[in-house]
C-alpha positions in Angstrom: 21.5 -8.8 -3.3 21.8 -11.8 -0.3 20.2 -14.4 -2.1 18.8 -15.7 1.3 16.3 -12.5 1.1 15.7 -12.9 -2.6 12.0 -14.4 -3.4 8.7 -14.8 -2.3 7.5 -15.0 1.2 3.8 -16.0 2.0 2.7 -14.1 5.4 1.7 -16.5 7.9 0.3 -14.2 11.2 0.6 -10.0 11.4 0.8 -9.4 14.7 0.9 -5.9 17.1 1.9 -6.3 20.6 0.9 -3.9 23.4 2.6 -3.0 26.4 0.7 -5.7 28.5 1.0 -8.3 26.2 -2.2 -8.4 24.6 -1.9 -9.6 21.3 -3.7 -7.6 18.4 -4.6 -8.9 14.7 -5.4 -5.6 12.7 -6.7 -8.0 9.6 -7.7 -10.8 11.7 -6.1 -14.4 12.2 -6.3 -15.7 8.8 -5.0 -12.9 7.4 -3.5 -13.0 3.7 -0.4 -11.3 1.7 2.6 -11.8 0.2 6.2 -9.6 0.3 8.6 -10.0 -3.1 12.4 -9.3 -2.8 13.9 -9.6 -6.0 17.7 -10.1 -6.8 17.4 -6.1 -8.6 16.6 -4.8 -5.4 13.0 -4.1 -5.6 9.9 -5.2 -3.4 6.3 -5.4 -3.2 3.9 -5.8 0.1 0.5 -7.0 0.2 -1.5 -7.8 3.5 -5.3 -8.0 3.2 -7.9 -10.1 6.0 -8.9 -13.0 4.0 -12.4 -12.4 4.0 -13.2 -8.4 3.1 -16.3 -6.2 3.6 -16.7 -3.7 0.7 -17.9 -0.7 3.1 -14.9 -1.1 4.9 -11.8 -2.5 3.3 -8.6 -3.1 4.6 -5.0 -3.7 3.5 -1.6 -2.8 2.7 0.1 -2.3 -0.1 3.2 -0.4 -1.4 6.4 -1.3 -2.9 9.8 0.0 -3.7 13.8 -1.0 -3.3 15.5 -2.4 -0.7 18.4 -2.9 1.5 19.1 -5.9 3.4 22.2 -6.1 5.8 23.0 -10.0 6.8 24.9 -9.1 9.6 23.1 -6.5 11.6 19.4 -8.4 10.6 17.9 -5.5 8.9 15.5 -4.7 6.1 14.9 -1.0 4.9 12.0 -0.9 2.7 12.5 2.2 0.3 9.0 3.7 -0.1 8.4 4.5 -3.8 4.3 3.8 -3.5 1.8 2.7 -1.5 -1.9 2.9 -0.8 -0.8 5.5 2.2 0.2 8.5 0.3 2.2 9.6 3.5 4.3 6.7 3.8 5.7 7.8 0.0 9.2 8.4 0.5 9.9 7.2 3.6 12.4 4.5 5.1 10.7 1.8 7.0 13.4 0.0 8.6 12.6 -3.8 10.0 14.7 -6.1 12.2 14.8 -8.9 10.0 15.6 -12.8 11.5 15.8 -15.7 8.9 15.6 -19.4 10.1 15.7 -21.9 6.9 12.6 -21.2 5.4 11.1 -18.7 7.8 11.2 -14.9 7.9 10.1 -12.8 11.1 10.0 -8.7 10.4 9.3 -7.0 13.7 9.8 -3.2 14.4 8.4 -1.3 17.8 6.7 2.1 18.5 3.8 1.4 15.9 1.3 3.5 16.0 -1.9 2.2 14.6 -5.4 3.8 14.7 -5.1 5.3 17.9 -2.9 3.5 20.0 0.5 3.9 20.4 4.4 1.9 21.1 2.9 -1.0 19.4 5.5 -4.1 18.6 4.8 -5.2 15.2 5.7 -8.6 14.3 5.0 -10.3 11.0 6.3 -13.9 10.0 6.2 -15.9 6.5 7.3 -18.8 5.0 9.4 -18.6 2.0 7.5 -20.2 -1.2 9.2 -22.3 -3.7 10.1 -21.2 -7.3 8.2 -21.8 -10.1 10.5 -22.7 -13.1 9.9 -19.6 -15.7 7.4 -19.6 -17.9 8.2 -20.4 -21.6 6.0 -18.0 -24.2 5.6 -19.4 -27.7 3.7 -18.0 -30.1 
């Protein structure tokens, strides 16, 4: 795998677009999450709003493997499992744009709730390493 991709990235705004500009934040401003790439080829996605309300939770999750092409600036994100059942199995492709330690995913004609030809953008900044962990016993 491109070790640029490889690593955790820390999401900073989740964003949908509508046709008029309007800007929409489906788990508010301060939204939190995190998306894993590892050098295997694997993934995991979580977005939650930072403060939750237990009669009405929100978030994503799901996780599976991935391909990243440098050239062309695109993620697919193999669906293996997610909280959406219907998403199982599918191929969510992203435009993906790197900028030192900055990623921006963005893909168009979201639907979400019920509007429709949504632009999804979603930005994070890439977190540093932590040296492994050393287990004695």
């Amino acid at each position: 795998m491109d070790s640029v991709i490889v690593g955790t990235w820390k999401l900073l705004s989740f964003e949908l677009q509508r046709e008029n500009g309007e800007l929409e934040y489906p788990f508010g401003k301060d939204a939190i999450g995190y998306v894993n790439y590892t050098a295997s080829g694997h993934f995991s996605v979580q977005y939650m709003p930072k403060e939750q309300d237990e009669e009405n939770l929100k978030g994503i999750s799901y996780f599976g493997s991935y391909d990243y092409n440098r050239e062309k600036d695109y993620i697919i994100h193999h669906v293996e499992g997610s909280l959406f059942p219907n998403d199982e199995g599918l191929d969510k492709i992203r435009k993906a744009r790197f900028r030192g330690r900055s990623l921006k995913i963005t893909w168009s004609t979201v639907s979400w709730g019920a509007d429709e030809d949504l632009i999804a953008t979603i930005s994070f900044e890439k977190q540093e390493e932590l040296p492994p962990v050393r287990v004695t016993f």
